[in-house]
N, CA and C of each residue as an Amber inpcrd file, in Angstrom:
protein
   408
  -2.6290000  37.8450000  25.7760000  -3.6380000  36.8690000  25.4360000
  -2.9560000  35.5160000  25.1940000  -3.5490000  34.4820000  25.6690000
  -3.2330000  32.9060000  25.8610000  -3.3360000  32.4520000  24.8300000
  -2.2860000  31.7140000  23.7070000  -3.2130000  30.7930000  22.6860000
  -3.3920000  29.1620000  23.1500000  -4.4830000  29.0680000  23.0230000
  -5.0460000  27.5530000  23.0070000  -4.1090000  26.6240000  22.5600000
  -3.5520000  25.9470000  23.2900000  -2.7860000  24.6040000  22.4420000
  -3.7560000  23.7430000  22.2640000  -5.0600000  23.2850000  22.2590000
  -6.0080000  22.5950000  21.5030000  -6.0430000  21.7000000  20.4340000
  -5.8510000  22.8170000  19.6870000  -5.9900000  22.3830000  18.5100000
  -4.3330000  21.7380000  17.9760000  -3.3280000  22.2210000  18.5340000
  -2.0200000  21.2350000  18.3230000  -1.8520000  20.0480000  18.9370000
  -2.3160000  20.1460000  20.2150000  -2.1680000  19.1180000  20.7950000
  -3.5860000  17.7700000  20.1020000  -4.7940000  18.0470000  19.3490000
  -5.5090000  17.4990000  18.9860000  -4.5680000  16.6690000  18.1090000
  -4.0880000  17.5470000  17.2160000  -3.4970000  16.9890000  15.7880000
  -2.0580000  16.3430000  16.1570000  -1.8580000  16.3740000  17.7300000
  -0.2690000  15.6900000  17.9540000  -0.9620000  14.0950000  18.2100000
  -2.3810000  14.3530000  18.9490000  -2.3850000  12.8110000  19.6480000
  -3.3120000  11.8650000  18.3310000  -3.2830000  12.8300000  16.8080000
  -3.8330000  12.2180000  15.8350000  -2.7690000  11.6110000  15.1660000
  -1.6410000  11.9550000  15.4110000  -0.2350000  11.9560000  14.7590000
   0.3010000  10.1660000  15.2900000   0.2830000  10.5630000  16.9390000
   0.5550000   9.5380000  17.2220000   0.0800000   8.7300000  17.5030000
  -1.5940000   8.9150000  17.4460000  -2.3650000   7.3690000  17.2510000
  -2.2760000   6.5490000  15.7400000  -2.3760000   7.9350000  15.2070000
  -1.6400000   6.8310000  13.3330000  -1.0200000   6.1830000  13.5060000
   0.2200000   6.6720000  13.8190000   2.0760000   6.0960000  13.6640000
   1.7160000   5.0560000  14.8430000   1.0340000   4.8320000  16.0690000
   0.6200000   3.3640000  16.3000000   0.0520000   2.5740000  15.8320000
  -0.8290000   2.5200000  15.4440000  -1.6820000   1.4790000  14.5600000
  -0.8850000   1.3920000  12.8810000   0.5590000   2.1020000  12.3540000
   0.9260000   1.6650000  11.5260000   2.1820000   1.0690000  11.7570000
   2.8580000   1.2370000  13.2350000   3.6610000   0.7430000  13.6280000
   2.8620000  -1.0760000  14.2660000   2.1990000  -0.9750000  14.6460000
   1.4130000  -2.4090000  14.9500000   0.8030000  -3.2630000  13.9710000
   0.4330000  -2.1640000  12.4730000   0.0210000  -3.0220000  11.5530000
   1.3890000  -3.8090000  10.7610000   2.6860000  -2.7700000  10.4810000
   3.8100000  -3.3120000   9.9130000   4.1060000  -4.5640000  10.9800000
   3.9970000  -4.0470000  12.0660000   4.6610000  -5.5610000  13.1560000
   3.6550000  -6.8340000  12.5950000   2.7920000  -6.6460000  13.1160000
   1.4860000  -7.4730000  12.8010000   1.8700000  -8.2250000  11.0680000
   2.6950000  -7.8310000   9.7620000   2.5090000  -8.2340000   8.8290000
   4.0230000  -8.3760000   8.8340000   5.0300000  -8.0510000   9.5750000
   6.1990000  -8.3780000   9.5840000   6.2640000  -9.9550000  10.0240000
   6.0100000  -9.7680000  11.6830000   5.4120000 -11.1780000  12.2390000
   4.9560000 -12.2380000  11.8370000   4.1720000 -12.1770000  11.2850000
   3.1000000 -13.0270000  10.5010000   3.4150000 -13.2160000   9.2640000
   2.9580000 -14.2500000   8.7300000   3.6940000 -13.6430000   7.3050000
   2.0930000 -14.0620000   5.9920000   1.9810000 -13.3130000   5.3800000
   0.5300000 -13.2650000   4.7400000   0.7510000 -14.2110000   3.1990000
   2.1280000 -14.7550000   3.1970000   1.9340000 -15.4010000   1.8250000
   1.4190000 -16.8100000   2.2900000   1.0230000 -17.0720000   3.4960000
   0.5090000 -18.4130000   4.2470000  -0.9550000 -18.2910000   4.2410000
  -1.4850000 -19.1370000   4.0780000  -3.4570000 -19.1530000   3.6930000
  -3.8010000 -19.0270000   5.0930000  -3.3070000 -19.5400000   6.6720000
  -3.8210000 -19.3280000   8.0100000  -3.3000000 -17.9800000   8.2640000
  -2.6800000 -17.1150000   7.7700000  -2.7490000 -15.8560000   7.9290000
  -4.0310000 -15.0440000   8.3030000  -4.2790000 -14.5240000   9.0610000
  -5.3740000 -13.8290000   9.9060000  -5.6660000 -12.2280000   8.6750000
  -6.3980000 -12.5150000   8.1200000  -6.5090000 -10.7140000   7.2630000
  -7.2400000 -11.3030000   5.7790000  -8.5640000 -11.1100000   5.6830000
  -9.4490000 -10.7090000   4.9080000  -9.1870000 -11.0210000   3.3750000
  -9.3980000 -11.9130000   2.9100000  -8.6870000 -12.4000000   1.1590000
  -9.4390000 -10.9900000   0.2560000  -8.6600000 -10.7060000  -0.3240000
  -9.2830000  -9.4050000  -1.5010000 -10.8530000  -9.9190000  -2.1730000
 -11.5090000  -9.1410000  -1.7970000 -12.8420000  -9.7370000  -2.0760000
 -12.9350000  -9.4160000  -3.6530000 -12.1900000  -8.4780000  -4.5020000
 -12.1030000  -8.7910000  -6.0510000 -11.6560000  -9.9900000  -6.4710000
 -10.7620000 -10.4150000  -5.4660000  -9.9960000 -11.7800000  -6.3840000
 -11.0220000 -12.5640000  -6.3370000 -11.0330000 -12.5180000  -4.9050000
 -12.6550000 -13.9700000  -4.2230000 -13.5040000 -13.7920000  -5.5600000
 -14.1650000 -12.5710000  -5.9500000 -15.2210000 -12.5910000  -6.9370000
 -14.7540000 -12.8280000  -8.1420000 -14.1200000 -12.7690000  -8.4140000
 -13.5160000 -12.7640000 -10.1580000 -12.5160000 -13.3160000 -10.2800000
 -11.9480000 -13.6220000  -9.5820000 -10.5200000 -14.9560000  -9.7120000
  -9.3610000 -13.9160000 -10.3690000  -9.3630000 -11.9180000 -10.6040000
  -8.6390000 -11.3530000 -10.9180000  -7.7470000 -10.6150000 -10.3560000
  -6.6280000 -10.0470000 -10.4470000  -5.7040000  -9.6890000  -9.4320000
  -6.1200000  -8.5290000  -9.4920000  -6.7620000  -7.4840000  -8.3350000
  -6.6580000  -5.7350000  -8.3900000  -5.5630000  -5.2080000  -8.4450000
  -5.5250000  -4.1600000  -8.2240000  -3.8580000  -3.5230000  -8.4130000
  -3.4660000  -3.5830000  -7.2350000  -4.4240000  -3.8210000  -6.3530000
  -3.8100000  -3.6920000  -4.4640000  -2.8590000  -5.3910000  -4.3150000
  -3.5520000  -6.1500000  -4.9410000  -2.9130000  -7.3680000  -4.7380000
  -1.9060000  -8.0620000  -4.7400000  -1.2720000  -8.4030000  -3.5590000
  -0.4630000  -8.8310000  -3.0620000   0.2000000  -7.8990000  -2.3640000
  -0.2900000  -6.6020000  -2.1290000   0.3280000  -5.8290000  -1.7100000
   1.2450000  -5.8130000   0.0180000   0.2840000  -6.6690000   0.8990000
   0.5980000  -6.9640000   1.7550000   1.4530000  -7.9290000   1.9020000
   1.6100000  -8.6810000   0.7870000   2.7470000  -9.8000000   0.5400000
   3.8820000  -8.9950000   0.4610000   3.4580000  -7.7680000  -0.3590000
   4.7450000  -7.3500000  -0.8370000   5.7600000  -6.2070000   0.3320000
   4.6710000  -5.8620000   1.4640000   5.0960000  -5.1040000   2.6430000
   5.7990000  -6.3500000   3.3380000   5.4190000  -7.4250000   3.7660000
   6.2750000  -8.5930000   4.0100000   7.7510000  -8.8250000   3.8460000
   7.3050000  -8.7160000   2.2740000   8.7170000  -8.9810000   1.7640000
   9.8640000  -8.0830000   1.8070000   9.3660000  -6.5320000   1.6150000
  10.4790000  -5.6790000   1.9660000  10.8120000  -5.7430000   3.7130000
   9.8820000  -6.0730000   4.2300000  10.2420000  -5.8770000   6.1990000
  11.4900000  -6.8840000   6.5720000  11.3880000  -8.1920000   5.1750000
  12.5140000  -9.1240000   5.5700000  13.4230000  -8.5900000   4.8710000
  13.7690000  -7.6320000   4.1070000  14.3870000  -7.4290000   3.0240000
  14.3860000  -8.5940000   1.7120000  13.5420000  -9.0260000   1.6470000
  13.5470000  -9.9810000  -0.1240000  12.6520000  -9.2240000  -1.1940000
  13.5490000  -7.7510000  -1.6240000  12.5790000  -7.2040000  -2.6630000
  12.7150000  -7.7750000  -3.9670000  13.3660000  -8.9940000  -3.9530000
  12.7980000  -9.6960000  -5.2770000  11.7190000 -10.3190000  -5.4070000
  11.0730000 -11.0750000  -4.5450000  10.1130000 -11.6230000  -3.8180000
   9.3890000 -10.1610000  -4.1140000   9.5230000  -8.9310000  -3.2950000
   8.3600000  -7.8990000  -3.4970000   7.9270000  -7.1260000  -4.5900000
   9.0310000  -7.3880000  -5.2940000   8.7960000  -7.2250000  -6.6060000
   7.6330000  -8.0050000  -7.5480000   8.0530000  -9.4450000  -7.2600000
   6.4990000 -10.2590000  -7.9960000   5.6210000 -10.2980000  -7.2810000
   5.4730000  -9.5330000  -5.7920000   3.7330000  -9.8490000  -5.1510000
   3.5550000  -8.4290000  -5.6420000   4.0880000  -7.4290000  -5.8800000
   3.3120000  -6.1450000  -6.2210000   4.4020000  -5.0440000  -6.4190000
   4.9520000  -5.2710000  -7.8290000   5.9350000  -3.9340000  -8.3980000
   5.1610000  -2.6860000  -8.2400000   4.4550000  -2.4370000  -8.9260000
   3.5490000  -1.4900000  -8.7520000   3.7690000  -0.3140000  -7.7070000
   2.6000000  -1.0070000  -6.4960000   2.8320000  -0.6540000  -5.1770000
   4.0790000  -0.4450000  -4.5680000   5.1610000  -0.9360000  -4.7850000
   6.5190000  -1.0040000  -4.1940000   7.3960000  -0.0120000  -4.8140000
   7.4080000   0.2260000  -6.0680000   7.3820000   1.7820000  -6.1300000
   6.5510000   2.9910000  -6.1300000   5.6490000   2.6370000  -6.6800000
   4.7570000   3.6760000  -6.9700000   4.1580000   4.1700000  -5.5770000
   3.9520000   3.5630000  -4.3730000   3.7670000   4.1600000  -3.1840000
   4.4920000   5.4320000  -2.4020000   6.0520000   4.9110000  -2.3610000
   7.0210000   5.7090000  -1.8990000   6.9300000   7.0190000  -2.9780000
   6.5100000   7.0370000  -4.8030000   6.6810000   7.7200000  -5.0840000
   5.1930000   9.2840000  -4.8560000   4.0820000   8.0710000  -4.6630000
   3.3150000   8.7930000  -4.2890000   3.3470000  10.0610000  -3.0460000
   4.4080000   9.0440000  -2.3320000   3.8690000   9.9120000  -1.0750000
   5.1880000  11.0090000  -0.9240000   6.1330000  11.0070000  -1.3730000
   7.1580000  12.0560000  -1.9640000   6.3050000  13.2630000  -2.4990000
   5.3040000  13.2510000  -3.6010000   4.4270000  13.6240000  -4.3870000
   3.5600000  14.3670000  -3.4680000   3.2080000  13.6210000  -2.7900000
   1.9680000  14.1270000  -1.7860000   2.3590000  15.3340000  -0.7950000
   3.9540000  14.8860000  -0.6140000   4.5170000  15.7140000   0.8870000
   5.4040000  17.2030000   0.0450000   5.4850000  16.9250000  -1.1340000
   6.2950000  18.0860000  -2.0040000   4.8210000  18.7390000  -2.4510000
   3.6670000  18.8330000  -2.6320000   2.6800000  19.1760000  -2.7830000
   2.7700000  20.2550000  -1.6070000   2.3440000  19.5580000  -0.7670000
   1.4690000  20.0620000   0.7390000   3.1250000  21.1110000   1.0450000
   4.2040000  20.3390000   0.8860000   5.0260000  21.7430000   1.7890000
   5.1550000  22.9880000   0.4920000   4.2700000  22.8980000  -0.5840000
   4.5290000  23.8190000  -1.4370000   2.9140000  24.3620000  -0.9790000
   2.0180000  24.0040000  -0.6810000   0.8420000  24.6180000  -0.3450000
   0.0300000  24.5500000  -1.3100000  -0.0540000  23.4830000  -2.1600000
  -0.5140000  23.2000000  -3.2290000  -1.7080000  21.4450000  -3.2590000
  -2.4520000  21.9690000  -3.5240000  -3.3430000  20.0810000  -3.1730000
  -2.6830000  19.2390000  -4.2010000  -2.4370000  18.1390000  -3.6710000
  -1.7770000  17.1560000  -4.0290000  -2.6430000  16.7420000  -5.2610000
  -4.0290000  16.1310000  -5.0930000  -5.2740000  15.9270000  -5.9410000
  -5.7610000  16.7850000  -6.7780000  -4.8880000  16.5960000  -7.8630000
  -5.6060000  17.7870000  -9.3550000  -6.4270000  16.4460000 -10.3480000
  -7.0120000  17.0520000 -11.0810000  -7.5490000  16.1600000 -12.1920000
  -6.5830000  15.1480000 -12.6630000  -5.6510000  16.0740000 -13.4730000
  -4.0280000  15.5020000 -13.7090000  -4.0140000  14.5110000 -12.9310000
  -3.4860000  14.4140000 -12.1650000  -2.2620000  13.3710000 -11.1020000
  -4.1960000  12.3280000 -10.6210000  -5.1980000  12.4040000 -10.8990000
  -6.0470000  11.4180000 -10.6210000  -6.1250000  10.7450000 -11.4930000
  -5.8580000  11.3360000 -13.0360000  -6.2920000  10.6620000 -14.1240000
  -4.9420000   9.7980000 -13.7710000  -3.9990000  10.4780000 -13.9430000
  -2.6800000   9.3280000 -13.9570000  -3.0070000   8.1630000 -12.9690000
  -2.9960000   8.2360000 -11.8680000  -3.1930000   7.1140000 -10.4780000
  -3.9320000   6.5050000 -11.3660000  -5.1170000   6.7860000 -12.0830000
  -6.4380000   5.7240000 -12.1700000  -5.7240000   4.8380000 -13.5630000
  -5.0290000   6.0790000 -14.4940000  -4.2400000   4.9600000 -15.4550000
  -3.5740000   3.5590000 -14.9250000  -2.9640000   4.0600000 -13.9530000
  -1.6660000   3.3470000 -13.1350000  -2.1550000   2.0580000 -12.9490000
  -3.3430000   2.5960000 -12.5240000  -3.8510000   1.2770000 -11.4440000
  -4.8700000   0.4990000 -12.3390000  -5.5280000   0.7760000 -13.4250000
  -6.0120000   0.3120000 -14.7850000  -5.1830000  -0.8890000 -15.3150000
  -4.1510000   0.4040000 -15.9260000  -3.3140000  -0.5420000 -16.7870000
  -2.6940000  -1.7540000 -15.9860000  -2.3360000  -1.7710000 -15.1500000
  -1.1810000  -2.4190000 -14.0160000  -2.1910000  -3.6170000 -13.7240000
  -3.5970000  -3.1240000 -13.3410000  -3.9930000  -4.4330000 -13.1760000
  -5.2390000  -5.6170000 -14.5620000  -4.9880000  -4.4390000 -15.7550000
  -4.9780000  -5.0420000 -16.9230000  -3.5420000  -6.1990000 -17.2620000
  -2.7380000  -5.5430000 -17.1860000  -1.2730000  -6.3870000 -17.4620000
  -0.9060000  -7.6660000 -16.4310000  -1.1250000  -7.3680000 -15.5660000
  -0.8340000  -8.4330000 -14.1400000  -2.0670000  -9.4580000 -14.8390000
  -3.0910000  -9.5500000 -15.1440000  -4.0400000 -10.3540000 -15.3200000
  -3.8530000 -11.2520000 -16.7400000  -3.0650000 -10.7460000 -17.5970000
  -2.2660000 -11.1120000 -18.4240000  -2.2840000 -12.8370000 -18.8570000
  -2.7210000 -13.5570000 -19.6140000  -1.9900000 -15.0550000 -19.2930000
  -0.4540000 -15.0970000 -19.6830000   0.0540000 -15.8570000 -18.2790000
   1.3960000 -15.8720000 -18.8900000   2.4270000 -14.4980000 -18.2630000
   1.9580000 -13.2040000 -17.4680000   2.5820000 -12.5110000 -17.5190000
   3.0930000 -12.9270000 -15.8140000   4.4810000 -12.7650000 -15.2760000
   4.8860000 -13.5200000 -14.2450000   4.9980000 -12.9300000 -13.1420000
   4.7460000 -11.3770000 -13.2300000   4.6090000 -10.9010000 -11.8150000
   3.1170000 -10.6990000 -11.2740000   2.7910000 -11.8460000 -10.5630000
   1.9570000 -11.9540000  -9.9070000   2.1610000 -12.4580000  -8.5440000
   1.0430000 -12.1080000  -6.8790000   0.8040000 -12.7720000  -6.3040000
   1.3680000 -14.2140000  -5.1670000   2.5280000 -14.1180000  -4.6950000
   2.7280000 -15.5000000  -4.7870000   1.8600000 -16.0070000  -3.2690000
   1.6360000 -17.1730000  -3.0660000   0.8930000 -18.0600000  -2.2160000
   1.6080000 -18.9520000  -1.7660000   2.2730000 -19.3830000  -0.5590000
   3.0720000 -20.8180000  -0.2790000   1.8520000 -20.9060000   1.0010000
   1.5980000 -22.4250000   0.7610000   0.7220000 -22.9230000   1.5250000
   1.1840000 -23.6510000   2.5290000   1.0880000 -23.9150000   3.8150000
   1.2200000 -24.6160000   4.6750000   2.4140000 -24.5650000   5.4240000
């Protein structure tokens, strides 16, 4: 009896349509550089509304900044994100090869702390890792 490659081959050409569109989005934000206001990509519609930083913010500044290597620079558009991503997804992949869901109550409550507190503190007056913007 034949097994169907189907269903592998489904999940190979899902694999590598991701890893294109994240290989084109890093180019795309490598290239370009988003701490410039004619930058092409959507202003955080929390900030637009509330003049406050979310926890996502600057995040794309801060993918920028590591692609040139200036993680001091990525450090003040978004500490946060710049570790806490890589650690997430360590987290996520030691989960899944243990066969275990990544998403417990636990580890949601934490993320939602994370991302609470982080963008309680960033909003801060006075506190200096925020955001940066060079215009023109």
């Amino acid at each position: 009896m034949a097994l169907s490659t189907t269903p592998n081959r489904g999940r190979l050409y899902t694999a590598l349509g991701t890893g294109a569109v994240v290989v084109g989005g890093l180019a795309y934000i490598g290239l370009g550089d988003p701490h410039r206001s004619n930058f092409l990509f959507p202003a955080c519609p929390f900030h637009a509304a509330t003049g406050l930083f979310c926890p996502g913010c600057g995040g794309l500044r801060m993918i920028h900044d590591v692609l040139h290597g200036d993680f001091a620079a990525a450090v003040v558009d978004n500490v946060v994100a710049l570790i806490g991503l890589p650690l997430l997804l360590a987290w996520i992949l030691l989960r899944r090869r243990s066969a275990r869901p990544w998403m417990t109550p636990v580890s949601a409550a934490v993320i939602v702390t994370i991302a609470v507190s982080w963008m309680v503190v960033r909003n801060l007056p006075g506190f200096p890792l925020v955001p940066t913007l060079l215009d023109g």
